[in-house]
C-alpha positions in Angstrom: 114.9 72.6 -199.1 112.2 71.9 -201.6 111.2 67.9 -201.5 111.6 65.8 -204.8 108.2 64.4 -205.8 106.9 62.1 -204.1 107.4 58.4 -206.0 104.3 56.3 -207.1 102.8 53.5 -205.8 104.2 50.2 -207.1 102.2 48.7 -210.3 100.6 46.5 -208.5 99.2 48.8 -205.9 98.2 51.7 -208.1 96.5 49.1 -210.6 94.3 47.7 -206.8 93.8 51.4 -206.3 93.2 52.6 -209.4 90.4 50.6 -209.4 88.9 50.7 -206.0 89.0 54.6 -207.0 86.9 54.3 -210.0 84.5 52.8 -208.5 84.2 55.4 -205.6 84.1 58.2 -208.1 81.4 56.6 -210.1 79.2 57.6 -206.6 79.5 61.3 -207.2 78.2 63.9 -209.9 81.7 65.5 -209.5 84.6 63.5 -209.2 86.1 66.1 -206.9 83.4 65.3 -203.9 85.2 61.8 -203.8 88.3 63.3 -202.4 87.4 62.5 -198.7 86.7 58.7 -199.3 89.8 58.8 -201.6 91.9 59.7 -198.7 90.3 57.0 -196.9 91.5 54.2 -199.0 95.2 55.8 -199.2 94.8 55.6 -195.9 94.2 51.9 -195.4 97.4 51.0 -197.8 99.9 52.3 -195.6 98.0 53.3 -192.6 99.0 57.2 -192.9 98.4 59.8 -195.7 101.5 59.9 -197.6 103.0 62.1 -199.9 102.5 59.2 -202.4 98.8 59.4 -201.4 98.3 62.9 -201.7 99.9 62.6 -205.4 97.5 59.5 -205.7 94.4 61.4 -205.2 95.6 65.0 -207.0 96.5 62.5 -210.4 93.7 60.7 -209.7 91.0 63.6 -209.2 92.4 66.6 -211.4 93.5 68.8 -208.3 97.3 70.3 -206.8 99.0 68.3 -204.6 98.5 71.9 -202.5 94.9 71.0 -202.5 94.8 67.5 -201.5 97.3 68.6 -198.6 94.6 71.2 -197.4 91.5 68.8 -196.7 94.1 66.1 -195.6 95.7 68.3 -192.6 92.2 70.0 -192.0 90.3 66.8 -190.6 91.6 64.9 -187.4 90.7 61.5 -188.7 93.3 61.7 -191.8 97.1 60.6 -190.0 100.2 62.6 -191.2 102.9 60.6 -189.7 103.4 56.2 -189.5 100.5 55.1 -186.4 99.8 51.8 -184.8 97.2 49.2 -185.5 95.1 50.2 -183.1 94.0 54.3 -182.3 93.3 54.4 -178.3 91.5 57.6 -177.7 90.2 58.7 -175.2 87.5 61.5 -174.7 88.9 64.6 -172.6 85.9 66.4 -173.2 83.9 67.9 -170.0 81.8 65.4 -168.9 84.5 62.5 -169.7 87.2 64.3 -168.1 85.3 64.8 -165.0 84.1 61.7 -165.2 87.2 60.1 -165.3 88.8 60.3 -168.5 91.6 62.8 -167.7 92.6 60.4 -165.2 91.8 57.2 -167.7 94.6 59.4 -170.1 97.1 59.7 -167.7 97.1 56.3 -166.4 97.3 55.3 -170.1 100.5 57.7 -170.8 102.1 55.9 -168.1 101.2 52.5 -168.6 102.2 52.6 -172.5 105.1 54.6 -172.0 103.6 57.4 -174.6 102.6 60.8 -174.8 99.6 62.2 -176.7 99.5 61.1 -180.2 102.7 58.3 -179.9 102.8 54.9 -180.5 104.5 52.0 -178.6 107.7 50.7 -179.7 105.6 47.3 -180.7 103.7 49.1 -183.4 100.3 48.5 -181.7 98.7 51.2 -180.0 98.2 55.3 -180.7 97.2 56.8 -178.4 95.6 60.3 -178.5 93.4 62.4 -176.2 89.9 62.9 -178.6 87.1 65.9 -178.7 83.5 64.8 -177.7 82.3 61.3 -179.2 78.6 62.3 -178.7 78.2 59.6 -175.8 78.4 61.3 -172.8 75.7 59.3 -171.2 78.1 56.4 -171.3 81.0 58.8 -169.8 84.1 58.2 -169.8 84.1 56.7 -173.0 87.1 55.4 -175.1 87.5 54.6 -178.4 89.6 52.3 -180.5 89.6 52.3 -184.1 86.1 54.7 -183.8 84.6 51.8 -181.7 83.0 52.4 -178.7 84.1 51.1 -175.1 81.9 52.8 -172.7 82.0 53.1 -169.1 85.8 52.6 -168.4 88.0 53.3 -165.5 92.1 52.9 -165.4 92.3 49.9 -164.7 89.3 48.3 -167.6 91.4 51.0 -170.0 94.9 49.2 -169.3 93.5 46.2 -169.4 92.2 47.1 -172.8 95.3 48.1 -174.0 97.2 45.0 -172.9 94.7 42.9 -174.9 95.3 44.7 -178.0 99.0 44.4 -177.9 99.1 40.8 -176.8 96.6 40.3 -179.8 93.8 38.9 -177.4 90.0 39.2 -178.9 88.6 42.6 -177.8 84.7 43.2 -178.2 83.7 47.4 -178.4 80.6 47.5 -175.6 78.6 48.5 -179.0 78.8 47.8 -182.5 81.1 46.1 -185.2 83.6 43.6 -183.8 87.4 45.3 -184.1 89.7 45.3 -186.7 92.7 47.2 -187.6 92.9 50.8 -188.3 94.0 50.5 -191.9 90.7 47.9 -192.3 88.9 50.5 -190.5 89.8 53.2 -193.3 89.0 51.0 -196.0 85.6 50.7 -194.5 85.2 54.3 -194.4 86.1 54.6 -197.7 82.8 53.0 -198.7 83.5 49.7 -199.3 81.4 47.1 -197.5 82.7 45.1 -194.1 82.6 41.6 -195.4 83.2 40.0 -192.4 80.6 37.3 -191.3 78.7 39.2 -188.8 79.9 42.3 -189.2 76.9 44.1 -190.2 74.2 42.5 -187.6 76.5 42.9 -185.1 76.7 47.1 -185.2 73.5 47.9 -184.1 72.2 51.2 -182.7 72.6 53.5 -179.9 72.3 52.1 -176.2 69.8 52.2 -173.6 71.0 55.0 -171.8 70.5 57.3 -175.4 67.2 56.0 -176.0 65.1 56.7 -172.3 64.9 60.6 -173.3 63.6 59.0 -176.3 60.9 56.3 -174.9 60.2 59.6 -172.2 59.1 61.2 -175.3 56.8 58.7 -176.4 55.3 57.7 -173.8 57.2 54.3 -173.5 58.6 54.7 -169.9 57.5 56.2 -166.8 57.8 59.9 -166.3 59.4 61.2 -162.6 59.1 64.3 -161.8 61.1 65.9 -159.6 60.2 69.7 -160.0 56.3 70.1 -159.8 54.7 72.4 -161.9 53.9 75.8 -160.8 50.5 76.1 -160.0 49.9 72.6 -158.8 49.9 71.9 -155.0 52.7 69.3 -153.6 51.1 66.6 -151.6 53.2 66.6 -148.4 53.2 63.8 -145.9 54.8 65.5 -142.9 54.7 69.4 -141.7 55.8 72.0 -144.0 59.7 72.6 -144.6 62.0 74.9 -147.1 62.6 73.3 -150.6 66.1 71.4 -150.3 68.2 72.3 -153.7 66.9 69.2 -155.2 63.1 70.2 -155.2 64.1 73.2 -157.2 66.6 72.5 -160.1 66.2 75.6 -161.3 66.2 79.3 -160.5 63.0 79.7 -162.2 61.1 76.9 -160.4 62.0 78.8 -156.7 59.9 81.3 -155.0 61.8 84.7 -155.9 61.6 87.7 -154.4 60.4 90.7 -156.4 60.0 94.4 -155.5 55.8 93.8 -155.2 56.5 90.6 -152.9 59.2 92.7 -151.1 58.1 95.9 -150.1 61.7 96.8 -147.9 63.0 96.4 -151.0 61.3 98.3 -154.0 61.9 99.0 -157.6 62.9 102.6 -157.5 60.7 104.7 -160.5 62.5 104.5 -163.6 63.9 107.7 -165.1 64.6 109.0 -168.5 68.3 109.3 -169.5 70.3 111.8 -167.8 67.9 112.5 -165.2 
């Protein structure tokens, strides 16, 4: 059956929001492009986008309800259903999951008593399995509220989540001290963390992003572990066959070819149907 219309936001609300959304319109050339921060900030009232948030931002921005509904069920970080204070995900991507995150998931299913994208009877903790949070050299990595806490096994992971229901202080390895998820969207709405701190405490990627970056420059020293072709390898003792870790490549081991190996030549090569 068709739904009614969704109701409004009480006065009080929709005056708050009302003006928080002028004020992130008045960044773009065309009030349209505020449509993803928009459903940020609908976001942090109730913690979900609701059909009184979808009608919020079509009213507010000239568009169908149909279209808000589009860009709200396209992008992952937009909730469609009531979520806890706290998003737990954890990265099942390759390298995390072989690192340790499928198993970092499963111990976390059973622990909380949830399946993918569920959330404890407390109110608390969603948990969800996540793509690829561009940190793999800090594998496995979870998240909470899009804060990073790298390195984790089960047991550091469960811990975590105990923490955040019993309301104990929980630092991210890196970045912005935690806060709720519906703070979290009013942040990413555009609106500024006022917290004291906050700001100087997000800082920038980790050590382990930056060496490829200080290899680059110059900045730290430079192993090698394949030589170059060409250039003779110093060798203490007699000569031996290259173990697989002297050649990490294909390319950077002697191949044979039909002019190295005459009981094997390269036949002539003939013209089609020949």
């Amino acid at each position: 059956m068709p739904q009614l219309p969704a109701p409004d936001y009480p006065a009080d609300v929709r005056a708050r929001l009302d003006a928080d959304a002028k004020e992130v319109i008045a960044r773009y050339p065309d009030s349209r492009s505020a449509l993803l921060p928009l459903l940020h900030l609908v976001q942090s009232e109730e913690g979900h986008v609701t059909r009184t948030g979808v009608r919020f931002c079509a009213e507010t921005l000239g568009l169908t309800t149909a279209e808000v509904t589009a860009v709200s069920t396209f992008y992952s970080m937009y909730r469609r259903k009531p979520s806890g204070d706290y998003q737990v995900g954890v990265c099942t991507n390759t390298l995390c999951a072989v690192m340790g995150g499928d198993a970092i998931f499963d111990e976390l299913k059973h622990h909380l008593g949830v399946g993918n994208g569920e959330t404890t009877e407390d109110g608390k903790v969603t948990l969800e399995h996540i793509e690829c949070n561009a940190a793999c050299d800090f594998a496995p990595v979870v998240m909470v509220n899009w804060e990073f806490f790298d390195d984790q096994t089960p047991e550091s992971a469960k811990r975590l989540v105990d923490d955040l229901r019993a309301g104990r202080p929980v630092q991210p390895t890196r970045g912005a001290p935690l806060c709720t998820y519906k703070e979290t969207a009013r942040i990413l709405a555009g609106f500024p963390d006022e917290r004291p701190g906050a700001v100087e405490a997000t800082g920038g990627a980790g050590p382990a992003s930056l060496i490829g970056l200080k290899l680059a420059k110059g900045e730290a020293p430079q192993h090698r572990v394949v030589h170059p072709r060409g250039e003779a390898q110093q060798q203490d003792g007699p000569p031996h066959d290259p173990s697989p870790s002297e050649h990490l490549s294909s390319h950077d081991a002697p191949q044979q070819t039909s002019a190295s190996d005459p009981a094997h030549p390269a036949g002539p090569e003939t013209e089609e149907g020949e």
